[in-house]
Structures are given as structure tokens and as C-alpha cells.
C-alpha positions as CSV (number, residue, x, y, z in Angstrom):
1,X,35.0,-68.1,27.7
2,X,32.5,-71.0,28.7
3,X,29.5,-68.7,27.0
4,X,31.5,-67.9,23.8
5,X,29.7,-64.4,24.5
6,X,31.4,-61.1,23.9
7,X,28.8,-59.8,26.4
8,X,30.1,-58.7,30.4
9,X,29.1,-60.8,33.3
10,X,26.4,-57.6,34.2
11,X,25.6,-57.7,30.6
12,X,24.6,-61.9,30.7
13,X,23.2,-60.9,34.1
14,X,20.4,-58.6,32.7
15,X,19.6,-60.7,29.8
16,X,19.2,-63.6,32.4
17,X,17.2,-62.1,34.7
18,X,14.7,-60.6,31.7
19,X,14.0,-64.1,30.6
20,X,13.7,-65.4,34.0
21,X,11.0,-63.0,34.6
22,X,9.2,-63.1,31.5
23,X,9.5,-67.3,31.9
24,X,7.9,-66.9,35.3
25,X,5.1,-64.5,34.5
26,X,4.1,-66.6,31.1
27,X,4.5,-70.0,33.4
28,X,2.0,-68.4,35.8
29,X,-0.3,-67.5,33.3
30,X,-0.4,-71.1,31.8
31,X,-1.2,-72.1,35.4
32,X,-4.0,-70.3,36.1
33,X,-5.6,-70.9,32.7
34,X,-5.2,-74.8,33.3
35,X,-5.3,-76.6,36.7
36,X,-4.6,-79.7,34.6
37,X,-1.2,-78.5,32.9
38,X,1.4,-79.4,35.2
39,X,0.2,-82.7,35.8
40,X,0.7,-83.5,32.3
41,X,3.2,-81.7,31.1
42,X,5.6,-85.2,31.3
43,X,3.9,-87.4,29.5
44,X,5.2,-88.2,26.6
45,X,3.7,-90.3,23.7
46,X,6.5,-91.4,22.2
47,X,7.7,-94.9,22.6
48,X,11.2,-94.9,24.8
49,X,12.0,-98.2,25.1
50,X,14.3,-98.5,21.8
51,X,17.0,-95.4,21.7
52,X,17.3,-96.2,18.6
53,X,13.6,-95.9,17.3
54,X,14.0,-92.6,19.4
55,X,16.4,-91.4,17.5
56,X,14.9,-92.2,14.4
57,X,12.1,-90.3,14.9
58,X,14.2,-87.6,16.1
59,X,15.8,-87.6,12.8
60,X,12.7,-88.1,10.7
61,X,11.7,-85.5,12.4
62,X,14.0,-82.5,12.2
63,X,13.6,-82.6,8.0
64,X,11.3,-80.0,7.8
65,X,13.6,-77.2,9.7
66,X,17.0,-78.3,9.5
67,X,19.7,-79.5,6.6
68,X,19.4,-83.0,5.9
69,X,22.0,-85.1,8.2
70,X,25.5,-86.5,7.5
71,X,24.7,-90.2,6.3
72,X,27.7,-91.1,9.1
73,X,26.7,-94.2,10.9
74,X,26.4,-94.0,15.0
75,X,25.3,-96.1,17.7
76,X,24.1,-96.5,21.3
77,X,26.1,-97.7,24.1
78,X,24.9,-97.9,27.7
79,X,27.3,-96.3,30.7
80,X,29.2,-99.2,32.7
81,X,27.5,-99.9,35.9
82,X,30.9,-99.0,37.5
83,X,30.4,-95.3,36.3
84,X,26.9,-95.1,36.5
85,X,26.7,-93.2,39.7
86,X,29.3,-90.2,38.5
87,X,28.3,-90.3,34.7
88,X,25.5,-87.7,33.3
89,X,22.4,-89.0,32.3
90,X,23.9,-89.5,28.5
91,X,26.7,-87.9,26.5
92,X,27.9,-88.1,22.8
93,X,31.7,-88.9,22.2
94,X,33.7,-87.3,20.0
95,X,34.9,-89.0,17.6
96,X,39.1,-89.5,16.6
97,X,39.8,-87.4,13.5
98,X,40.7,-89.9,11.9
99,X,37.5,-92.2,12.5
100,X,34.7,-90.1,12.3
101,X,32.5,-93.0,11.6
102,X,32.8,-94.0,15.0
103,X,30.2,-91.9,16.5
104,X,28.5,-93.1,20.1
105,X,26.0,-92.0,22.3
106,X,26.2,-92.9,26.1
107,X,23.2,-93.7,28.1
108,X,23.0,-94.1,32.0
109,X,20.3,-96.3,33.0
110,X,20.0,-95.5,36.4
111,X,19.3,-91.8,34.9
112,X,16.8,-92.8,32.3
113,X,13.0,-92.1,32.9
114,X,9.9,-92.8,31.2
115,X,8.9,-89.3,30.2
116,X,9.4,-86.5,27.8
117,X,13.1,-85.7,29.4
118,X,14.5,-88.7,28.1
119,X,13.0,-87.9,25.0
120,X,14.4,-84.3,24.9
121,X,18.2,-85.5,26.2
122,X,18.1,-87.7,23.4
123,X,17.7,-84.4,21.1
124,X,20.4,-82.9,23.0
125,X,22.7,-86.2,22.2
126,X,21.6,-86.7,18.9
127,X,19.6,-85.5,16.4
128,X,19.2,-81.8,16.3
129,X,21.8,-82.0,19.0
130,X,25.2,-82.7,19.1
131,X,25.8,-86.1,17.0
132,X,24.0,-84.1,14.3
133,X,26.0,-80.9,14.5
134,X,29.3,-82.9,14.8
135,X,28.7,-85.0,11.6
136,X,27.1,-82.0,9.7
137,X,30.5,-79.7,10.7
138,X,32.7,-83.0,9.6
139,X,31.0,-82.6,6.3
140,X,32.0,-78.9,5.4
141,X,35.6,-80.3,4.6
142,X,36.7,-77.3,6.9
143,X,40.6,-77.4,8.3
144,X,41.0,-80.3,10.6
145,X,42.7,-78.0,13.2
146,X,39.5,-77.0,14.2
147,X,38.1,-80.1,14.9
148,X,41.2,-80.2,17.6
149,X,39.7,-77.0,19.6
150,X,36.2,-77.1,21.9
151,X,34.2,-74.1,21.8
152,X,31.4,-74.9,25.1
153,X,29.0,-72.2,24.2
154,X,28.1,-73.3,20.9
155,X,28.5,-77.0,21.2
156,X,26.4,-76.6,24.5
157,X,24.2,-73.7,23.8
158,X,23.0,-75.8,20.6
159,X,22.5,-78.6,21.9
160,X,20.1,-76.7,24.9
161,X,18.6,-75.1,21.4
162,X,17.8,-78.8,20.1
163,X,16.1,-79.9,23.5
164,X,14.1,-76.7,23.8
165,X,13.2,-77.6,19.5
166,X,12.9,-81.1,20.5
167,X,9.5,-80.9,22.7
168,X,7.6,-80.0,19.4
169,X,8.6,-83.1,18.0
170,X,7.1,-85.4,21.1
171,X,3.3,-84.7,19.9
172,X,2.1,-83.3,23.3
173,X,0.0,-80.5,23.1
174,X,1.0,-76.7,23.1
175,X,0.3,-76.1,26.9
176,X,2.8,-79.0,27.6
177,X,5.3,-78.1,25.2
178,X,5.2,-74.7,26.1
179,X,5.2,-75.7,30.2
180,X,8.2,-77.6,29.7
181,X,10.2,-75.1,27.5
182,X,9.4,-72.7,30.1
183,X,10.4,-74.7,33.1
184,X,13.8,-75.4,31.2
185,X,14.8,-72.2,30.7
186,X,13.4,-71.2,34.6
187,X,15.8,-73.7,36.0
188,X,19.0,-72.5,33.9
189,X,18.2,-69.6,34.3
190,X,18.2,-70.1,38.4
191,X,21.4,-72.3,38.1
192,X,23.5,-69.4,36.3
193,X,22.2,-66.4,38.3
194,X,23.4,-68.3,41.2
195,X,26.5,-69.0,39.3
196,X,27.3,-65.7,38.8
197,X,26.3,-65.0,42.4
198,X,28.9,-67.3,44.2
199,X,31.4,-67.1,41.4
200,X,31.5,-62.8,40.6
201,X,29.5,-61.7,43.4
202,X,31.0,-64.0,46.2
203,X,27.9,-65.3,47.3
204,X,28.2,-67.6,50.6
205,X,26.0,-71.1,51.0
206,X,23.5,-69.1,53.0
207,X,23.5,-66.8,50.2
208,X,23.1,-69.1,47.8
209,X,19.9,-70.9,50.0
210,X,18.4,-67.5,50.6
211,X,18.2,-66.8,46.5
212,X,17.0,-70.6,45.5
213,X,14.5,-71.1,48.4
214,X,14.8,-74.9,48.2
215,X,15.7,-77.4,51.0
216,X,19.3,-77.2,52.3
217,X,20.5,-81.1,51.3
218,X,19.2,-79.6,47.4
219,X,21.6,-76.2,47.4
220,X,24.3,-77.7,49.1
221,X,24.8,-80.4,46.0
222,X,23.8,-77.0,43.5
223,X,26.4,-74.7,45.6
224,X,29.3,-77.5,45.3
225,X,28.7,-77.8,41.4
226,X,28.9,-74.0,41.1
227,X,32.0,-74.0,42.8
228,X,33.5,-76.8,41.6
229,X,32.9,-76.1,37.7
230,X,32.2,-72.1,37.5
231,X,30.8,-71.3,33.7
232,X,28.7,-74.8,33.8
233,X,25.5,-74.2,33.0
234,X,26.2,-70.5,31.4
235,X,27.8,-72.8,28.7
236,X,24.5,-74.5,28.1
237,X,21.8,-71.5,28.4
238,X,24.2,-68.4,27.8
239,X,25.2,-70.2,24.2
240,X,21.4,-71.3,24.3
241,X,19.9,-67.2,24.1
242,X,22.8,-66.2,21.7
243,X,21.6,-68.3,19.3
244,X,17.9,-67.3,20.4
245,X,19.3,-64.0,19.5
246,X,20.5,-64.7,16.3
247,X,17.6,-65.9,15.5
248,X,15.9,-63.1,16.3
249,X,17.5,-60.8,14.7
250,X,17.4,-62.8,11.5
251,X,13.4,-62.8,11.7
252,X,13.3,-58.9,12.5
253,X,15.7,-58.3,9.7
254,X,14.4,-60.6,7.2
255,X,10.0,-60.4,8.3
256,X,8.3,-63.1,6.1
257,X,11.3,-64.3,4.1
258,X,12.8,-65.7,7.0
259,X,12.9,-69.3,6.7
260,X,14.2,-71.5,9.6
261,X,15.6,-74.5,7.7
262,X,17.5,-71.3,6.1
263,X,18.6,-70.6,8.6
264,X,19.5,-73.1,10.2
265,X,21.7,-74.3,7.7
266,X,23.6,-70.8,8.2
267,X,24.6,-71.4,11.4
268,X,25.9,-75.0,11.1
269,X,27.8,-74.2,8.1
């Protein structure tokens, strides 16, 4: 339900851990060929000081490869310091039905950084993300009952697909942009097979520590997230390679007339 995949846990299981393993051989690769890569591969030229420059360029940006944007108006709001410590590092509100001008993205300060992430969660947020496919759905004058319904796979597995877009936009150079798509999807990747692990499989803590390798203070706070919200991350990277699989698919079928504004515009409408 949290994927919005037809596909059976085994099914989501394979298909995770055939990207995990092409992500870590091509990561490796990278590695080898540059020393340099890694310690590079956050910088980002961009300037992040203004959100609202950020998301600007964001939206200047995206022209070229997705439908031009609602003309809604939003804005930028910063995360109360009384929530700051159980809030995510930013989130887009919904808006009411019946003000869907009144469109807000969140941003926690004591989350934000100076490098390409912030750049990238702004995507997520905004523009290709999910301010952008909000607006654009409240524009296709479709029946307002769906606007009452959530649907975590697409919503999240987009906006994963407008971070992982988003890097190209940041002008770093292809190592970079690759490194960091790669290291995305290695990390969700990680996150759900554990999921799965401790959620179908019955993995224990020590289970869970033996599969991530990492320091026992770091798996304890991954283990209680698992079990405390099962589906979490499968929202964001299961609905993230459905629509990398619809997009394959559309440039098998359709060779050199596929066109991504094309088809992007498809799948928002």
C-alpha cells in the first residue's frame, strides 16, 4: 500500500537488491577512476542562502523537461524552534481544497546545510517535487474527491524522482552528479532491504547491525524508525523505480521518439 506497487514483497526485494548491486559496482568504479570524486561530490555552486532564489532556479530550470508550472503563488516558512528537533529537514503542506493558493514550504534550520542536499530537498519540496506536482494536479480540473485521498508511492516516489533529476540542475560536474545519484539510491536502497528484513522477515536488532555494518548508536535510531513506521522509505524509493520503470519502458517502446518533457507531462496528467 505505502509503494502503490502491484509487485510482492519478494518481487520489490529482487528489484532492490539488483539496483543496490549495480549502484555499488558503478560507485566503485567511479572511485577508482577518481581519488578526488568523493571529496567533492557536495559542493554545490549554487547560491543557498535565499530559498527563494533556490527555488527559482529550480523552476527556471525544469522548462526544458517538464510542463510549464501552475502560476499558483507559494511561499517559504521556517519550522518553529519548538518543533525543530522532531520536524524533517523540510516538508510541503497541503493545501485546503478550498485555498489552493495557500501553498507553503517548511524549512528546519537546524537541518539545513550548505551543500548540494539542501539544494536537492528543495527539489523534493518544490519544483519538480511536490509543490510542483500538487499545483500541476490542481490544474487538471479533475474530481475534488481525489484531492481528499493520499496515494505515498507516487507523491513520495516523485518527489525521490525530482531529487535524483534535481542534481543535474546544480552545475557540478558528471562524476559528482552521478556519485550522488548513486549514493541516494545505495542508502534507500539499504534502508528498505532492512525494512523488509525486520518487518517480513522478522529480523532482530543484531540482525539488523549484522546487515548494515554501521556503529550500534546509528542502527539502533535506523531499527526504531523501521519499526515504528514499516513502508517508510519503500514509499519514497519503491514509488521512485516504478516511475524509473515507466520510464523505461516508454524509451524501449518508443527509441528515438521518446521525448522526456512528453513524457513527463503523461504522468502528471
Amino acid at each position: 500500500e505505502s509503494t502503490g506497487s502491484s509487485k510482492s514483497v519478494e518481487e520489490i526485494e529482487d528489484l532492490l537488491m539488483n539496483q543496490f548491486d549495480s549502484d555499488m559496482r558503478r560507485l566503485m568504479e567511479l572511485s577508482l577512476a577518481d581519488d578526488t570524486a568523493f571529496d567533492r561530490m557536495e559542493d554545490c555552486p549554487v547560491d543557498l542562502s535565499d530559498p527563494y532564489q533556490v527555488l527559482n532556479v529550480l523552476k527556471d530550470g525544469i522548462a526544458k523537461d517538464f510542463p510549464a508550472p501552475s502560476d499558483l503563488p507559494f511561499e517559504v516558512n521556517y519550522v518553529p524552534p519548538s518543533m525543530e528537533e522532531y520536524m524533517n529537514p523540510a516538508y510541503y503542506i497541503l493545501p485546503p481544497i478550498d485555498y489552493l493558493e495557500n501553498n507553503v514550504i517548511y524549512i528546519n534550520k537546524t537541518h539545513s546545510t550548505d551543500d548540494i542536499e539542501q539544494f536537492v530537498t528543495l527539489a523534493h519540496e518544490g519544483f519538480p517535487g511536490h509543490l510542483y506536482q500538487t499545483t500541476f494536479f490542481y490544474g487538471q480540473n479533475s474530481s475534488n474527491i481525489r484531492k481528499l485521498f493520499g496515494f505515498s508511492g507516487y507523491t513520495e516516489g516523485w518527489g525521490t524522482y525530482a531529487e535524483m533529476y534535481a542534481y543535474q540542475l546544480a552545475g557540478i560536474d558528471d562524476t559528482s552528479l552521478q556519485l550522488n545519484q548513486l549514493n541516494k539510491r545505495y542508502s534507500f536502497a539499504l534502508y528498505c532491504l532492512a525494512d523488509i528484513g525486520i518487518n517480513y522477515e522478522g529480523w532482530t536488532f543484531e540482525d539488523t547491525q549484522d546487515f548494515l555494518a554501521l556503529d550500534e548508536e546509528t542502527c539502533r535510531e535506523i531499527y526504531e524508525i523501521l519499526v515504528e513506521e514499516p513502508g517508510l522509505y519503500l514509499a519514497y524509493y519503491g514509488g521512485y523505480l516504478e516511475f524509473m520503470d515507466l520510464r523505461e519502458k516508454a524509451e524501449r517502446t518508443l527509441g528515438d521518439k521518446f521525448n522526456l518533457k512528453e513524457f513527463h507531462t503523461f504522468l502528471l496528467e
